[in-house]
Each structure stands twice: as structure tokens, then as C-alpha cells.
N, C-alpha and C positions, 0 to 999 in steps of 0.2 A: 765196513766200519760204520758207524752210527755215528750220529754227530753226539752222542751224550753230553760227555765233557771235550767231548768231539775228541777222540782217541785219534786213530793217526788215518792218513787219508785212505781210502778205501781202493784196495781192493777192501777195505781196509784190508788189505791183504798185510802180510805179517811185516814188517820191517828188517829188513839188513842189513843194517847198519855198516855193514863190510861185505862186499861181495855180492855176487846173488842175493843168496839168501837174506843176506841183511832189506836187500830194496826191495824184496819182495816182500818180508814180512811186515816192514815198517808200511808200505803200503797199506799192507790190509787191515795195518791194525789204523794209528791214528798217525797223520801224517805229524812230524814233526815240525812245530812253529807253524800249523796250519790254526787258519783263522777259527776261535770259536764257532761252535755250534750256533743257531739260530737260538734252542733252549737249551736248558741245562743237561736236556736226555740223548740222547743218540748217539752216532760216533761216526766218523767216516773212515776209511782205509786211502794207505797213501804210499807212494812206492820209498825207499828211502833212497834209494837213486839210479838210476838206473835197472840192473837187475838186483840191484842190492835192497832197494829200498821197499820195491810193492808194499802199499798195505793202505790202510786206511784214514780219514781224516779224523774222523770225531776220535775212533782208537788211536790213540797214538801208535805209532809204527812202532812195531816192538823186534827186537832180533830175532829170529827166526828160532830157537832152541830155548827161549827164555820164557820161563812157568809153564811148558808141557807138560809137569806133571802133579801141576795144581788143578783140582778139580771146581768145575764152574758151582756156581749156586746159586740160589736166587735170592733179588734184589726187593721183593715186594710189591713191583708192577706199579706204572704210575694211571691213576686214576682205576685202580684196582685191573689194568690188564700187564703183561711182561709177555706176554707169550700171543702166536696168532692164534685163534682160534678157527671154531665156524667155516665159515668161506676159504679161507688165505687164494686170494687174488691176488694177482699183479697186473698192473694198469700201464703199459708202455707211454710215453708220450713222447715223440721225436720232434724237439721245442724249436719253431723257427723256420722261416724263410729259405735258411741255410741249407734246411736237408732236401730243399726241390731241387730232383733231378742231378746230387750231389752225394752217394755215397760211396763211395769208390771200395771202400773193402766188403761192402755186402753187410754192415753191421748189424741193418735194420731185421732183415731177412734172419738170423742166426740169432739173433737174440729172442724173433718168434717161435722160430721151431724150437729153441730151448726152451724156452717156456712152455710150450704146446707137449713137451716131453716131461719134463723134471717131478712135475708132479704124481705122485703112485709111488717115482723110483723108488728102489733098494737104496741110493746115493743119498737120498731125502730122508729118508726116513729115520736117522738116528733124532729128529730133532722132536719126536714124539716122546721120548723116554722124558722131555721139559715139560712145565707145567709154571701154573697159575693157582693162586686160595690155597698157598703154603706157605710155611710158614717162613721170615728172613733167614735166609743160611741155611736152607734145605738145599741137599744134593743129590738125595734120591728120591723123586718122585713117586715110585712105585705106584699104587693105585691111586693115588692120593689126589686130589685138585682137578684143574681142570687141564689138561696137552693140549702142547699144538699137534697139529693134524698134517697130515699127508697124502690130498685129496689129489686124486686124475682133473686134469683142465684149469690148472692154476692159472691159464693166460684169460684174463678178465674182458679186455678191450686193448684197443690200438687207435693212441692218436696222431695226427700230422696236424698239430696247433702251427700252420706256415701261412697266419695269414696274413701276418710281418714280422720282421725278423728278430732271432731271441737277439738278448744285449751280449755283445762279443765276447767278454768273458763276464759270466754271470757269476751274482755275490752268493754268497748262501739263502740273505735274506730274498733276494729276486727269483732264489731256485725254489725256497718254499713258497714263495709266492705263487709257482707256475704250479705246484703238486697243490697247492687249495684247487687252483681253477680247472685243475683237472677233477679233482672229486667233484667238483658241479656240472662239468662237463658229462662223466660219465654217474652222474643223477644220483652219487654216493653221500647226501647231505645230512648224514644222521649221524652222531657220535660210534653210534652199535654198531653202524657199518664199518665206519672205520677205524674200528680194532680189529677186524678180519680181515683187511685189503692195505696191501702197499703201493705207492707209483714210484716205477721209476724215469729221471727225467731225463733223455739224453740228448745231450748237445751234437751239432755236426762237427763236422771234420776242419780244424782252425779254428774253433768256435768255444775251447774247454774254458771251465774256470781255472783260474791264475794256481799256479803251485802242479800243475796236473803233472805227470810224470817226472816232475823233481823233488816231490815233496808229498805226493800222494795218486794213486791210479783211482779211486770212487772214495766214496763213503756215502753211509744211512744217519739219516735223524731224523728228529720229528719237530712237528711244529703247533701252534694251536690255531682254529681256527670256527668260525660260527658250525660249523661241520661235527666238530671234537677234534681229537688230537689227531693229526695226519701225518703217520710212518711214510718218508721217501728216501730216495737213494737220485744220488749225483755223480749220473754215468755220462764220464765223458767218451770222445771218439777212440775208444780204445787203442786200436793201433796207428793213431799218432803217435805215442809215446814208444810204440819200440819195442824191444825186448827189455824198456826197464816198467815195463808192465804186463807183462809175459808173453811177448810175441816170441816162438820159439822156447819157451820155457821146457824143459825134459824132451825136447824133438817135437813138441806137441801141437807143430806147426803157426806160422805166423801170424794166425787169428786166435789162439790160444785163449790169450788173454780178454778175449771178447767174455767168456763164458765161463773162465777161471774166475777174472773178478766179477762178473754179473751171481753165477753162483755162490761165492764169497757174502756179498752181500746181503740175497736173496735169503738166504739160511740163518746168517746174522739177525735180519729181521725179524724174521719167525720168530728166533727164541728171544729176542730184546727188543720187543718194535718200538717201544717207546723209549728209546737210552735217555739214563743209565737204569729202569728198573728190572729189568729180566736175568736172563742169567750170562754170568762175568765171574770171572775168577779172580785172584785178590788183587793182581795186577790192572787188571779193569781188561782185561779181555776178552773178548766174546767166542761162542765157537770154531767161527772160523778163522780165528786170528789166531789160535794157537797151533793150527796147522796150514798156516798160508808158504807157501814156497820152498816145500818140503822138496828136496831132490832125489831122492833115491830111499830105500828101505820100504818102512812101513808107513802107510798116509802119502807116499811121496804121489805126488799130481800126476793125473793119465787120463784117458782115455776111457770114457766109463757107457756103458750101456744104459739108458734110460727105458722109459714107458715107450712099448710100440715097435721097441728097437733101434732107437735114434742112440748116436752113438757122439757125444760131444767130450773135450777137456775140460777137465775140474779136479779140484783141488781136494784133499779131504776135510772132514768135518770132527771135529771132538766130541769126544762120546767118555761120559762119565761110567757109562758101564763097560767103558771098555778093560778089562784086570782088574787089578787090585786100587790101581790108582787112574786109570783112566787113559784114553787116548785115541789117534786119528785112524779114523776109518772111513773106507772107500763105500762102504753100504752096509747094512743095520738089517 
């Protein structure tokens, strides 16, 4: 989820509203009653409760069945970008004091190798059919504009900013705070760069911002800064939250949700880095929000082969070429 109008907390995964499915969608989409975005753009994912809730913050958490089969289009791009280009990096930053000698599920470790894979996949790649320099309310990109890309080695850098401890539970404003000092950190101080690179920032274990697994599992936004505009995601300690953040989501074991909502959001960025200008559907939902905590059928979340052969959980992603009217698939 992006924090755009900051949709519902992130995974933004899709919201729940009842059941499973409800917490997981409303997660990814925008959490409900979750605090505005830092700007007007982004969206987070947020659970809506439990398993019911997952989704996102800036998205608001949206049911889990509600506008799949409205097709995404584009927003205009703010500051003329909506989509990653170029590079598309991700810059980990594991914020704080907290995570010395302190992870107990392994989160740090799995969120690298996921990153060190996702990029090339099959599972990625639906998010290439999006684009940039079209025109508002385009849906089919076709040759047109500029795509995002789906390049090998998406994982940029890794930091351990532990050289005193993050604030116990960090505001939004504190989180975009830490994703500036990261782009200086890792020497990304130009606008141009980043529109092709995201950070995301992850809190340790006891350490989430406020609302995390009751009201939202991650979300993405953006922020400004002497740099340009800076796309991040506010990933907390995944499995604190349980299975109402996908721990055990379709069988897909207890860390699930580490990679269900890191992918959720990761994807999200790509095609909206700057929420709200990329692509969204009339409900304000972004890719992966309209297929966040699907259980069974088509798009339902598994177990997918990446680049190399790394084999992690995730969710699926919407694809406008998917039929006549669009929908989630597992790889493009």
C-alpha cells in the first residue's frame, strides 16, 4: 500500500473486512482509520484484522472481492514519473538498535534472498505491461510511453542504521524521515535516481508503528525531499502480527507473510511509486491490492519459483491484460 491518500495499511494487502479475507485485503490495501500519509501520494497496506484485515495503510484495506474486475489506469505520474523505471532497486534499511543480535524469525535474511530473486521473475513481470508519458485514463499501454522494467538484482544495498535505537513505535513522518537518510547513505542524492529506487524500512520485532496488525500489516508512500521525491515502504516485524498478517496464510507457512506483504508492496511501487499518480483503479487501488488474500482459485497466494530458483510465498498481482476484463496472476 502507498501512503497516497494513504489507502489502507500495507500489505496494503487487500482488506477483510470479515474473515480472512477481509483482514488480509484491507491490509494491503489502506488500513482503515490509519493515520494519513506523510504526502498526498502513496498508500500503505493494512491488515483489517486479523486474517481478515491484511492490507495496506495509505490503500485503504479494501474486501477482498471488491473491484476485481475493474481495470487499473493511469494517474499521470507525479512530477512526470507513476511507474519505476531504469534501475528499480530496493535499498533495505533494518532501522535501529533493536535488530542487534535480535531477530528471532530470520526476517532480515529472507527478505534478502527475496530480493536477490524477484527480480527477472515470471511473478514480476506482469508489472511491465504499466507505463509512464500516457495519456490520464489509459489502460493499455501497449508500445506506448515509457514501462516499468523487470531487471535481475533488484536488491540495491543493505543497511543496519543500529547506531542508536529507532523511536518504539515510529510515526510516518519519523519513517520518511529514516528512507531520506537512507538515500544519502546509500549516495542516491539526485531526483533521477530516485524515481528508479525504493527503500524499504524495517522496524524489529516489538518495535512496529502503532495500528500494525490491527489496522494495517505495511504500506508504501512517498515523501519529498532535497534528494526528490523518495518512494518507501514501512515494514514492520512481520510475524509479530500472526496470521492476521499471513503467517500460515493457504498452508504457506509461518513466515508467509514476511514475502507475501514485502512482495505486495514491492510491486505496488513499481507501478505507483509516487501515490496517488500511477496506476489505480477507480476505487483507488493498486495492483496488488486487488488481489491481496486470495485463498483458493485463480491468483490464490502460493508458493512461486523466482530467478535462480528460489522458491518463496506471494500473493498474485493484477494484470489488465489479463481476458477481457483483467485479473490476478501468478506470472506474466
Amino acid at each position: 500500500m502507498s501512503s497516497r491518500r494513504r489507502r489502507g495499511p500495507s500489505i496494503r494487502s487487500v482488506a477483510i473486512g470479515v474473515g480472512l479475507a477481509g483482514l488480509l485485503g484491507a491490509a494491503m490495501a489502506t488500513a482503515v482509520g490509519a493515520a494519513p500519509p506523510a504526502r498526498a501520494t502513496g498508500d500503505s497496506d493494512r491488515p483489517e484484522i486479523m486474517m481478515k484485515i491484511h492490507g495496506d495503510a495509505s490503500h485503504a484495506a479494501k474486501p477482498i472481492g471488491r473491484g476485481r474486475t475493474a481495470l487499473l489506469s493511469y494517474h499521470g505520474g507525479i512530477g512526470g514519473s507513476g511507474v519505476v523505471t531504469g534501475g528499480d532497486k530496493v535499498f533495505l534499511v533494518f532501522w535501529g538498535s533493536q535488530w542487534s543480535g535480535n531477530d528471532p524469525s530470520g526476517e532480515a535474511a529472507i527478505e534478502q534472498g527475496f530480493f536477490n530473486a524477484v527480480g527477472g521473475s515470471s511473478w514480476n513481470n506482469s508489472v511491465t505491461q504499466y507505463c509512464q508519458g500516457v495519456a490520464i485514463g489509459t489502460t493499455n499501454c501497449g508500445s506506448s510511453g515509457t514501462h516499468a522494467v523487470n531487471p535481475t538484482g533488484v536488491l540495491g544495498g543493505v543497511w543496519y542504521d543500529n547506531a542508536s535505537s529507532a523511536p518504539a513505535h515510529p510515526s510516518q513522518a519519523q519513517l520518511a524521515g529514516e528512507a531520506i537518510s537512507a538515500a544519502a547513505h546509500f549516495g542516491n542524492t539526485t531526483a533521477a535516481v530516485n524515481t528508479t529506487v525504493q527503500y524499504v524500512i524495517n522496524t524489529a520485532t516489538g518495535n512496529n508503528a502503532t495500528g500494525f496488525g490491527t489496522s494495517w500489516c505495511a504500506w508504501h508512500s512517498s515523501t519529498g525531499s532535497a534528494y526528490g521525491n523518495i518512494a518507501y515502504t514501512n515494514m514492520p516485524y512481520m510475524t509479530d502480527a500472526g496470521a492476521s498478517c499471513g503467517a500460515n496464510f493457504n498452508g504457506l507457512g509461518a513466515k508467509a507473510g514476511i514475502t507475501i506483504v514485502g512482495g505486495h508492496e514491492f510491486a505496488e511501487t513499481e507501478t505507483d511509486i509516487f501515490p496517488n499518480g500511477g496506476w489505480l483503479d477507480r476505487n483507488g487501488a493498486e495492483n496488488a491490492d486487488k488481489c491481496a488474500w486470495i485463498s483458493s482459485g485463480q491468483g490464490a497466494s502460493a508458493n512461486v519459483t523466482l530467478t535462480g530458483g528460489a522458491v518463496y510465498p506471494v500473493q498474485s498481482l493484477w494484470s489488465n491484460a489479463f481476458g477481457s476484463s483483467g485479473g490476478c496472476v501468478n506470472s506474466y
